[in-house]
SERO-4910 file (N, C-alpha, C, O; in steps of 0.05 Angstrom, whole numbers):
BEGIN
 pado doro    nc1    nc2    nc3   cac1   cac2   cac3    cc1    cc2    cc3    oc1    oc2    oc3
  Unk    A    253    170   -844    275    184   -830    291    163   -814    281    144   -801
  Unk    A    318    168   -817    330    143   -812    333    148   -778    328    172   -774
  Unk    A    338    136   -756    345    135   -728    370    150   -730    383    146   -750
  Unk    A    382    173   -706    404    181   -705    423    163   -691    415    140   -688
  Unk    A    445    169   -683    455    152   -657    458    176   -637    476    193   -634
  Unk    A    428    171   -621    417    193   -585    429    167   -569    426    143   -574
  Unk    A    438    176   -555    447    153   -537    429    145   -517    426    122   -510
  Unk    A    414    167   -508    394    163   -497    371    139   -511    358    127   -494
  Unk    A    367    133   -534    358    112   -548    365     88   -542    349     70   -537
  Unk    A    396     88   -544    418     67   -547    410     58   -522    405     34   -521
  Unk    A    408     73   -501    417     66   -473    384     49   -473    388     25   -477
  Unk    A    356     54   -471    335     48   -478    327     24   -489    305     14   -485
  Unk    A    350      9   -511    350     -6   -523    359    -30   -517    347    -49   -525
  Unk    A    381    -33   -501    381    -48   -480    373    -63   -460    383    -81   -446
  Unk    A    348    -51   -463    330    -54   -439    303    -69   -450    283    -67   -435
  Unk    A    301    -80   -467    281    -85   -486    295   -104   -502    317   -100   -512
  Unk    A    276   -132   -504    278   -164   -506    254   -161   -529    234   -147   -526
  Unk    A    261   -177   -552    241   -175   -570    237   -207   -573    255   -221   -583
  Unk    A    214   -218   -562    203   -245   -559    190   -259   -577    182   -282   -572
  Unk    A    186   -246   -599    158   -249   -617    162   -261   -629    180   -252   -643
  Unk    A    151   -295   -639    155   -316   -654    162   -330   -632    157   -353   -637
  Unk    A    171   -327   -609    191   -345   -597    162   -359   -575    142   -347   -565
  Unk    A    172   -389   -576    157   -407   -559    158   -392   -516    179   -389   -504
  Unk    A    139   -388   -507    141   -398   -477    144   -418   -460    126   -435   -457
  Unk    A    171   -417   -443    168   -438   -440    182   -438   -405    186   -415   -397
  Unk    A    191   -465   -381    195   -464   -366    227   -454   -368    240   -445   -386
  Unk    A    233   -460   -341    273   -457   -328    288   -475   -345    312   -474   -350
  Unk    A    266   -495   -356    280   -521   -360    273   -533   -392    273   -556   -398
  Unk    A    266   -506   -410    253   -513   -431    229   -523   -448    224   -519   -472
  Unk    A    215   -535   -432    185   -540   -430    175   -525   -440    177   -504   -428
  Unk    A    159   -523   -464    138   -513   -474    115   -508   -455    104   -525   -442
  Unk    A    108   -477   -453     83   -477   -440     68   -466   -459     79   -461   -480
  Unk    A     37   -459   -454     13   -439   -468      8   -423   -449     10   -399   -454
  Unk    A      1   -433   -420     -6   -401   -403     14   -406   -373     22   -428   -363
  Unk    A     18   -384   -364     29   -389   -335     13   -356   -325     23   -333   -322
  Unk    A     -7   -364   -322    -32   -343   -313    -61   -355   -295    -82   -344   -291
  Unk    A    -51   -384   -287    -71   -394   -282    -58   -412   -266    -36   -421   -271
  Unk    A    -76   -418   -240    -58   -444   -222    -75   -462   -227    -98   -458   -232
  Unk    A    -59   -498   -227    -79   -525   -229    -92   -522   -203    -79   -521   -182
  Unk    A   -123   -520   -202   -139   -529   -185   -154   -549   -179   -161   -563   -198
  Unk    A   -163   -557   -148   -184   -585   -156   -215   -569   -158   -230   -559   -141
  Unk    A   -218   -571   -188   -247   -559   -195   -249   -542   -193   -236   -533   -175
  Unk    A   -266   -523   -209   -266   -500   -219   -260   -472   -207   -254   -452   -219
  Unk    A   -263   -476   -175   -264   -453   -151   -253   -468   -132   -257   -459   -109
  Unk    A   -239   -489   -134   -226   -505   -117   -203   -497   -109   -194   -477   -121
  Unk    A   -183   -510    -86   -152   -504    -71   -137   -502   -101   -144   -512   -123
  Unk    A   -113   -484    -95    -89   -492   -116    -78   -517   -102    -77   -523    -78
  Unk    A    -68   -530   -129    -53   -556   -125    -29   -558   -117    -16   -557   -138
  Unk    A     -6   -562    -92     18   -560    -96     37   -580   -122     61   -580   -127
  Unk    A     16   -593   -133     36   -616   -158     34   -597   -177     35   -611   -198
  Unk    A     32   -568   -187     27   -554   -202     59   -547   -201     70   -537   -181
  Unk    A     68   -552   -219    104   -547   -211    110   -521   -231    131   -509   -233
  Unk    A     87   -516   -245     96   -487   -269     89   -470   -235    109   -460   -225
  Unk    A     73   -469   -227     67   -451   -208     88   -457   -177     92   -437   -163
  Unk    A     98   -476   -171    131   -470   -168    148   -460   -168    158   -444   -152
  Unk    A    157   -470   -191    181   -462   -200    176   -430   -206    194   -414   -205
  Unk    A    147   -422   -213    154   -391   -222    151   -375   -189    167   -357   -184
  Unk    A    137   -380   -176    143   -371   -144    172   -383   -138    180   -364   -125
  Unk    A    188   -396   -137    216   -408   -133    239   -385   -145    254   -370   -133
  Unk    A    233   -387   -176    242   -366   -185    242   -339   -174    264   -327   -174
  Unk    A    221   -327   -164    215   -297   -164    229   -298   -132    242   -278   -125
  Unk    A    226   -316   -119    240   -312    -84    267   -308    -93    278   -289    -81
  Unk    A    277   -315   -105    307   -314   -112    315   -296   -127    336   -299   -139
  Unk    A    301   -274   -129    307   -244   -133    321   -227   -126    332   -208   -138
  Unk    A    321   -236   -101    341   -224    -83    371   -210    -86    394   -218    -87
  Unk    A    357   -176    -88    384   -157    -95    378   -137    -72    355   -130    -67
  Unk    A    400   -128    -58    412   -132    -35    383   -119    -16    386   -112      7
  Unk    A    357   -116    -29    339   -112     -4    315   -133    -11    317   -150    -29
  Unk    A    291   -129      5    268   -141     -1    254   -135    -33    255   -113    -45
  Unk    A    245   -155    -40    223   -148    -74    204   -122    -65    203    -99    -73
  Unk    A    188   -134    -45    167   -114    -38    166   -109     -8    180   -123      7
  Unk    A    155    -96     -1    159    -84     29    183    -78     41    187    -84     65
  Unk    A    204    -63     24    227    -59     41    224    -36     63    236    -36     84
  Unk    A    210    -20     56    208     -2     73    184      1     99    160      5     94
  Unk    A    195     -1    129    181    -17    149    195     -8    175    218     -4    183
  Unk    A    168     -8    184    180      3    211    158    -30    238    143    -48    232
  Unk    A    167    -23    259    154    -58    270    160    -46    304    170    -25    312
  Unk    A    151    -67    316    144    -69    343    130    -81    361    106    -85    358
  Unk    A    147    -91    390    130   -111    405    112   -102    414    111    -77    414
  Unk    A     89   -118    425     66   -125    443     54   -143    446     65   -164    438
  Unk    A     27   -146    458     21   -168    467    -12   -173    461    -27   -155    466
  Unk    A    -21   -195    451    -43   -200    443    -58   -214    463    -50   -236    471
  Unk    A    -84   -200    472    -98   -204    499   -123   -214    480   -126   -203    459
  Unk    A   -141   -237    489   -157   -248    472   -188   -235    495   -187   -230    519
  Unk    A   -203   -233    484   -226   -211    496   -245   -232    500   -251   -233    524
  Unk    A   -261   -258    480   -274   -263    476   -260   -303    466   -246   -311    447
  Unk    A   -271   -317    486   -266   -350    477   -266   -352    442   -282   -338    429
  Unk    A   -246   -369    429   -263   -378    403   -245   -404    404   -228   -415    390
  Unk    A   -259   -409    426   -265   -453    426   -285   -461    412   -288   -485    408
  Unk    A   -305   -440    401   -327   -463    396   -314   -463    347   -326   -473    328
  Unk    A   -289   -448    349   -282   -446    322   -254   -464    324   -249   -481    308
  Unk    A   -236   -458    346   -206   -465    336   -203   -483    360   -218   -485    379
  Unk    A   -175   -501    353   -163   -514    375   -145   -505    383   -134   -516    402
  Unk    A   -129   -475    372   -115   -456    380   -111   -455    407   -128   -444    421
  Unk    A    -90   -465    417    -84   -456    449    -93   -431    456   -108   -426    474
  Unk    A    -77   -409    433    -81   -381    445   -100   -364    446   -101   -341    454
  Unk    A   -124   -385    431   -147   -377    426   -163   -388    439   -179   -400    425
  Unk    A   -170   -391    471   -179   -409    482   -185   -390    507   -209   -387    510
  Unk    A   -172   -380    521   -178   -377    549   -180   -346    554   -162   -329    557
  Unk    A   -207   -342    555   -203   -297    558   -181   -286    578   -174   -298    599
  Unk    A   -168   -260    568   -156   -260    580   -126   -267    581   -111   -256    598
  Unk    A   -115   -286    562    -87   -300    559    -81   -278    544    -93   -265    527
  Unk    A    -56   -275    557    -36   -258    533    -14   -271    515     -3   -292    522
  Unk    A     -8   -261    496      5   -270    475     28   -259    465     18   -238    458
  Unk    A     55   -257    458     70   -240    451     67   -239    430     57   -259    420
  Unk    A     73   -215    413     77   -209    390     92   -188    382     97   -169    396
  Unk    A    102   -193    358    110   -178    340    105   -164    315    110   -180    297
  Unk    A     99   -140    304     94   -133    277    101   -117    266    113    -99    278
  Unk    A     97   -115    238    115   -104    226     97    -91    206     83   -106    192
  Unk    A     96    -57    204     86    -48    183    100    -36    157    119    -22    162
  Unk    A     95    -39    139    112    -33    114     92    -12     82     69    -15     76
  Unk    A    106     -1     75     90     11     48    102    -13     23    122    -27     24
  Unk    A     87    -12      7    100    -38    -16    111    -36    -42    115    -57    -54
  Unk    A    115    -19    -51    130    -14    -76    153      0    -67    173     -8    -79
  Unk    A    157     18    -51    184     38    -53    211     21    -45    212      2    -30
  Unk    A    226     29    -57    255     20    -36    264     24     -9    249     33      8
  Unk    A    283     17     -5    291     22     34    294     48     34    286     56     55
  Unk    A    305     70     18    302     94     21    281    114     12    284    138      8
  Unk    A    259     99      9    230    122      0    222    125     20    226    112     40
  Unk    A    203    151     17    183    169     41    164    148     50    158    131     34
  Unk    A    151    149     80    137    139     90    107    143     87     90    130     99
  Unk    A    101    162     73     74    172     67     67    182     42     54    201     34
  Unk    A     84    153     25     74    158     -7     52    146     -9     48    132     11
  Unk    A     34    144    -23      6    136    -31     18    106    -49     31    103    -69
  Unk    A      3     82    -23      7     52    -24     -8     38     -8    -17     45     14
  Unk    A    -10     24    -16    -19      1     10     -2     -2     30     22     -5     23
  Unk    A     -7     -2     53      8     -2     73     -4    -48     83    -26    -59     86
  Unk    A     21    -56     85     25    -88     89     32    -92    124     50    -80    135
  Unk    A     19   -106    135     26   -116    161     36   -151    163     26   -171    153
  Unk    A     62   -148    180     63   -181    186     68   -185    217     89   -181    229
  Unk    A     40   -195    230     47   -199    253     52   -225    264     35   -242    256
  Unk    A     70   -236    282     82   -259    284     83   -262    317    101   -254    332
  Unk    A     53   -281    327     47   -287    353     65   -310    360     72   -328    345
  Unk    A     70   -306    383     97   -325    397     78   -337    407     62   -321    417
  Unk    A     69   -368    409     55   -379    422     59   -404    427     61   -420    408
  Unk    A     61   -413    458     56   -437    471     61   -467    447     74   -487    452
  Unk    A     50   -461    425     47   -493    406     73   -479    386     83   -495    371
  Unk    A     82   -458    384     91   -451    362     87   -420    354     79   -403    371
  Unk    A     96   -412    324     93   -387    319     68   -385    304     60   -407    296
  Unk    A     57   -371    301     40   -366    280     39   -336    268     39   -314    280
  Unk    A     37   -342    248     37   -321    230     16   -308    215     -1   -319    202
  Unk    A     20   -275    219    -21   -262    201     -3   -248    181     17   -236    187
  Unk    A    -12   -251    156     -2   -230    144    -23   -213    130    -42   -227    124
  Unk    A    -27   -186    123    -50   -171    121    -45   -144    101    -25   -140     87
  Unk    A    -67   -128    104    -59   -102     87    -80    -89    108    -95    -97    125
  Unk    A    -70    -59     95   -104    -40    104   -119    -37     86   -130    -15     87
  Unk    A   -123    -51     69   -137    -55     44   -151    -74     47   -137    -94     48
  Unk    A   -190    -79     50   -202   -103     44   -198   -122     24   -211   -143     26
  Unk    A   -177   -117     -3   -182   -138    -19   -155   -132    -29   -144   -111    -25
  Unk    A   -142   -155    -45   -119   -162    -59   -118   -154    -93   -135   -152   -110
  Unk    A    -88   -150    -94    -86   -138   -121    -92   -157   -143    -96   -152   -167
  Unk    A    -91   -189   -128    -96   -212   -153   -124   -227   -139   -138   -216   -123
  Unk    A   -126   -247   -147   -141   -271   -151   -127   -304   -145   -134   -323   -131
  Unk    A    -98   -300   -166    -87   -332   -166    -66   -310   -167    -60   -289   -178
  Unk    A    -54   -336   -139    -16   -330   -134     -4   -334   -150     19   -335   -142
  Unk    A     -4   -340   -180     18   -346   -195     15   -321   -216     24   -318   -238
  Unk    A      4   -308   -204      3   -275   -220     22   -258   -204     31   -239   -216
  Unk    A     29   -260   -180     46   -241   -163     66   -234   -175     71   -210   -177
  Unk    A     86   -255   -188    107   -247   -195    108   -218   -218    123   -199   -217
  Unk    A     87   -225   -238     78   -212   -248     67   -182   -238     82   -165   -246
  Unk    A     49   -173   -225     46   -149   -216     66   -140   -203     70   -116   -205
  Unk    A     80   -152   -191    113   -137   -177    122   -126   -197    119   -102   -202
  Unk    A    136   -142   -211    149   -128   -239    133   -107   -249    140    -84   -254
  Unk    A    108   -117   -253     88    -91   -268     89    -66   -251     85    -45   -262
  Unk    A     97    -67   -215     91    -41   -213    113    -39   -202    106    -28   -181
  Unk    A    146    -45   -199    156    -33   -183    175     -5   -211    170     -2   -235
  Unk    A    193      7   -197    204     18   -217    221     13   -244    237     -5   -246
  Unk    A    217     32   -266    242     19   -283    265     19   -275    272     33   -256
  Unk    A    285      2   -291    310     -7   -280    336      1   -288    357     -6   -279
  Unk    A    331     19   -310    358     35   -313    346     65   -304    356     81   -320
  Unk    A    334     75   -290    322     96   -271    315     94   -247    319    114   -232
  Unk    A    302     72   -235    286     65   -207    268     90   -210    263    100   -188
  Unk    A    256    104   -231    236    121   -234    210    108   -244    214     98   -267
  Unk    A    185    104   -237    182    120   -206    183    106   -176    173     84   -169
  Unk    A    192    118   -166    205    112   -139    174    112   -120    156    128   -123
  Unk    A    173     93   -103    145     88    -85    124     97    -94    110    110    -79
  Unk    A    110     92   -128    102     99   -135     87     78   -162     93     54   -164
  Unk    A     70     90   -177     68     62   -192     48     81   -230     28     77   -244
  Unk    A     69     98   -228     52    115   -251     69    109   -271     85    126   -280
  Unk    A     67     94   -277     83     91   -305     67     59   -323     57     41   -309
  Unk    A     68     59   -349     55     46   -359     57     16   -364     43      7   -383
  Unk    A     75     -2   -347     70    -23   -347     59    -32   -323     54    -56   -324
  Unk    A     49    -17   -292     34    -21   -279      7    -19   -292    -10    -34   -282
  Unk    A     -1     -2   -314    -31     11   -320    -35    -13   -339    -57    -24   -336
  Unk    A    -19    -25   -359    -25    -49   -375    -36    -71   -366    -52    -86   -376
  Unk    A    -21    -72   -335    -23   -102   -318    -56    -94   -312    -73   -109   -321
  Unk    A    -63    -71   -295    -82    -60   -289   -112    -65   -307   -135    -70   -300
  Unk    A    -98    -59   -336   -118    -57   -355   -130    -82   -361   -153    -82   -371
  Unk    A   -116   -104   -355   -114   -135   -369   -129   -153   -348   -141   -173   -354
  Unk    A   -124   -142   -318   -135   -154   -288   -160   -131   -275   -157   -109   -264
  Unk    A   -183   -146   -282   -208   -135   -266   -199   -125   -231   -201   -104   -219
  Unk    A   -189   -155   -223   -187   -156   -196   -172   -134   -182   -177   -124   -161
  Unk    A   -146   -126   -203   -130   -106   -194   -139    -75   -200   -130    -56   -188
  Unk    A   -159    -73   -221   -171    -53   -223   -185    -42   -199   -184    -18   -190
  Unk    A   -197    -61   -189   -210    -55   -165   -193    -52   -138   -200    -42   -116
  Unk    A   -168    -63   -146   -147    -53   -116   -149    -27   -118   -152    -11    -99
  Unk    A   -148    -19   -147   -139     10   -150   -154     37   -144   -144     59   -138
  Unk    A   -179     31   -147   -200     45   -137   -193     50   -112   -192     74   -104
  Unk    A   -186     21    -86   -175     34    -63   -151     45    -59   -145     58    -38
  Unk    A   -134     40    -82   -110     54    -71   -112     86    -77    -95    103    -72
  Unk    A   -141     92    -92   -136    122   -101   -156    143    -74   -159    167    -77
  Unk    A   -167    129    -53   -185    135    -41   -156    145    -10   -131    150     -9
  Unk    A   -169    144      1   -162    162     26   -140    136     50   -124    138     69
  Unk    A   -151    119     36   -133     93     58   -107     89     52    -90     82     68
  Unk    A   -104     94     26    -73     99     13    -52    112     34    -29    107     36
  Unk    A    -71    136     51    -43    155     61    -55    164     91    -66    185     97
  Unk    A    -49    141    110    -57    129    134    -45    151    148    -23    156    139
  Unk    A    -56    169    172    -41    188    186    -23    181    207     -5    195    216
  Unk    A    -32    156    216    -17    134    228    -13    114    229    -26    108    209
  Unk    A     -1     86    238     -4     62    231    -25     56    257    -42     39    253
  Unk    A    -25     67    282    -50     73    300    -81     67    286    -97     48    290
  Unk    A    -82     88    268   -100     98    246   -112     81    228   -131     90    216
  Unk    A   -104     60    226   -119     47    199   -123     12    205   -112     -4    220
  Unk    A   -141     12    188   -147    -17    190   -126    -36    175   -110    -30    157
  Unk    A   -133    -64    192   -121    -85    177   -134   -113    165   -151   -122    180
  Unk    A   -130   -123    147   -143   -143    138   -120   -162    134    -97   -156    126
  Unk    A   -130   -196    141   -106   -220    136   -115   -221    109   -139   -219    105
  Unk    A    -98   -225     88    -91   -226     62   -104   -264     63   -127   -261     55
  Unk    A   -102   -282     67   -105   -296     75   -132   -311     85   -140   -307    108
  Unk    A   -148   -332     65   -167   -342     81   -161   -370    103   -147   -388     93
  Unk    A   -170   -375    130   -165   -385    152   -180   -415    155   -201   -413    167
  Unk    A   -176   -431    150   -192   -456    167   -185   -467    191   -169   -485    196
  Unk    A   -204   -450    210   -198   -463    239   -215   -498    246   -231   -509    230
  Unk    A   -211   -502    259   -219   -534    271   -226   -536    293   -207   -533    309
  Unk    A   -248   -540    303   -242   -547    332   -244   -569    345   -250   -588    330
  Unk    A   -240   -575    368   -246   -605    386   -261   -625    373   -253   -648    376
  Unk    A   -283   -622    359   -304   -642    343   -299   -642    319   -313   -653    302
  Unk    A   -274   -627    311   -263   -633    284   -280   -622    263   -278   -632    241
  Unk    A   -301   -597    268   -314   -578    255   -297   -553    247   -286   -538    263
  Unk    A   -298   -548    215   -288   -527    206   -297   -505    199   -319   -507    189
  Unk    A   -286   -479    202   -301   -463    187   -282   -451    174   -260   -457    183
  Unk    A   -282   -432    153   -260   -414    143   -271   -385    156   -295   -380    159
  Unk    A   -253   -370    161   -249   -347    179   -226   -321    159   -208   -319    142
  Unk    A   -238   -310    170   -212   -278    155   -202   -260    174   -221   -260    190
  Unk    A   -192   -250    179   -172   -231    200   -186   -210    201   -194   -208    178
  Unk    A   -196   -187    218   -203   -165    214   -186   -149    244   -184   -161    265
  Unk    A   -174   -118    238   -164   -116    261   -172    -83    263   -156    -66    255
  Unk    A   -197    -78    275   -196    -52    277   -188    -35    299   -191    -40    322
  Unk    A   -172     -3    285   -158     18    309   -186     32    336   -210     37    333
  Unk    A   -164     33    365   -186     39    378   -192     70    372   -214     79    381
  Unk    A   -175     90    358   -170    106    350   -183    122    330   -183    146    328
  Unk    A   -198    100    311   -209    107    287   -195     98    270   -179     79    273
  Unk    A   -202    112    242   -194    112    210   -186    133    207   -203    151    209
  Unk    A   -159    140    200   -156    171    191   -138    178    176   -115    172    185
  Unk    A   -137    191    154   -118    198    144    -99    225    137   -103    247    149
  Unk    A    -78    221    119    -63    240    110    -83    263     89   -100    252     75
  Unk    A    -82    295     88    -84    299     59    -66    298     40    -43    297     49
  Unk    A    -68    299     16    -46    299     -5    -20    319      1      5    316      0
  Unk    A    -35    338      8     -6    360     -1      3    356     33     28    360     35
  Unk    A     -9    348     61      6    338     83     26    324     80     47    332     88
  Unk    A     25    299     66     41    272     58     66    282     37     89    274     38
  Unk    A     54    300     20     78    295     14     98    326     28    119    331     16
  Unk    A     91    340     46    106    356     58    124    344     72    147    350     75
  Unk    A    103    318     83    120    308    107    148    290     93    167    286    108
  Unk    A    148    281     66    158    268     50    188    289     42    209    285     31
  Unk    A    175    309     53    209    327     43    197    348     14    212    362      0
  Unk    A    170    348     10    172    374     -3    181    399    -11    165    408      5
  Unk    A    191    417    -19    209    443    -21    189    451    -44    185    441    -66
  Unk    A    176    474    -31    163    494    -46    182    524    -61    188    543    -48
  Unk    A    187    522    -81    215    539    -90    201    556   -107    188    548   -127
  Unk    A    203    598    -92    186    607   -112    214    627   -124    234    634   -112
  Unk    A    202    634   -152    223    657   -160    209    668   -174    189    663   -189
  Unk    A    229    699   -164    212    726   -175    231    732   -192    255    733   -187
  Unk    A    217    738   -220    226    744   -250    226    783   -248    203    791   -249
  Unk    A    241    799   -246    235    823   -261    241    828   -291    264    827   -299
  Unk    A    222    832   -304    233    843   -342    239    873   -339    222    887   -330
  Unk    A    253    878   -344    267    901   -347    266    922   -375    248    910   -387
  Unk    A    271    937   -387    267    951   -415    293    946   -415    311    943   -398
  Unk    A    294    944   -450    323    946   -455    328    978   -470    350    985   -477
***
């Protein structure tokens, strides 16, 4: 049966790049084989910054930029001040980590990560924190989730799961959301992200407050101290409040739900 002309097709078709035979390669022509893997020193070792495929493809993806953020556009933030409870001289040479008691300014910023600047605030996501301590030597920066673990493994996969889960592009359907099947492919292909997903389907997804939930630095830390002893460290930030969340049908009430009923009478003719 031959194809009609549905425009709805036509329009579909557009949207779809047929690659097959064709070499991979860099910005600049270069033949590659994989850009799924960063150069490391040794097998579980640092990424390399001379790795320039892994570059240029983070270089590339920053420069995305259409008229909002890739991920986390939607965010709400606020000052305070970070009071340190407990010395950790015997880990960092951190000024602000030094003297009980010192306060710290800060700033942070909570965000959901797939929707646009106009999606609901209590769609089922990971909720992203960036908090940014004003301090004495400088700024420093935490960046985190309420999620113990990350959707990848190696940064030169990010660009990749963005695309995989934000919306399609001649619809923006689905909107702060990630049900459609080139997020589930990426999913199917990455262990690591399988296992994000397990937490994104559990109860931390739909935080009843930003009060409410935990935070984790995305990020592993090597502090130093005075004797030039290192250790690596990870962020943990728990509410004095608890853990608590949304239920499903709460979240999305609060999201602008409209429950619309209609009554049918059949009549005899």
């Amino acid at each position: 049966m031959e194809r009609g002309n549905n425009p709805k097709e036509e329009q579909l078709e557009q949207f779809k790049v047929n690659n097959y035979g064709k070499k991979m390669t860099t910005n600049q022509g270069l033949k590659v084989s994989d850009d799924e893997n960063s150069l490391k020193a040794g097998v579980r070792g640092p990424t390399l910054l001379e790795d320039f495929h892994l570059r240029e493809k983070i270089t590339h993806f920053d420069h995305e930029r259409i008229p909002e953020r890739v991920v986390h556009a939607r965010g709400f933030a606020a000052h305070g001040e970070f009071e340190l409870l407990r010395s950790m001289k015997e880990f960092t040479r951190a000024k602000f980590l030094q003297d009980v008691g010192s306060k710290t300014p800060i700033f942070i910023r909570f965000s959901t990560v797939v929707g646009s600047k106009g999606s609901a605030d209590t769609v089922r996501d990971v909720r992203g924190f960036a908090i940014k301590f004003y301090t004495e030597e400088g700024n420093f920066d935490l960046v985190g989730n309420n999620i113990p673990i990350f959707f990848i493994q190696d940064a030169i996969k990010f660009p990749d799961f963005v695309h995989a889960v934000k919306p399609e592009p001649h619809n923006e359907i689905p909107q702060a959301s990630s049900a459609h099947d080139t997020l589930w492919d990426f999913v199917a292909n990455n262990q690591e992200t399988a296992h994000m997903m397990m937490w994104l389907m559990s109860d931390r997804a739909i935080p009843r407050s930003f009060r409410m939930m935990q935070g984790f630095g995305v990020h592993t830390f090597r502090f130093v101290n005075e004797d030039g002893k290192a250790k690596f460290i990870k962020f943990h930030i728990k509410p004095l409040l608890g853990v608590h969340s949304l239920v499903w049908d709460e979240a999305q009430k609060i999201a602008g739900k409209i429950r619309i009923s209609i009554d049918v009478t059949f009549g005899k003719t």
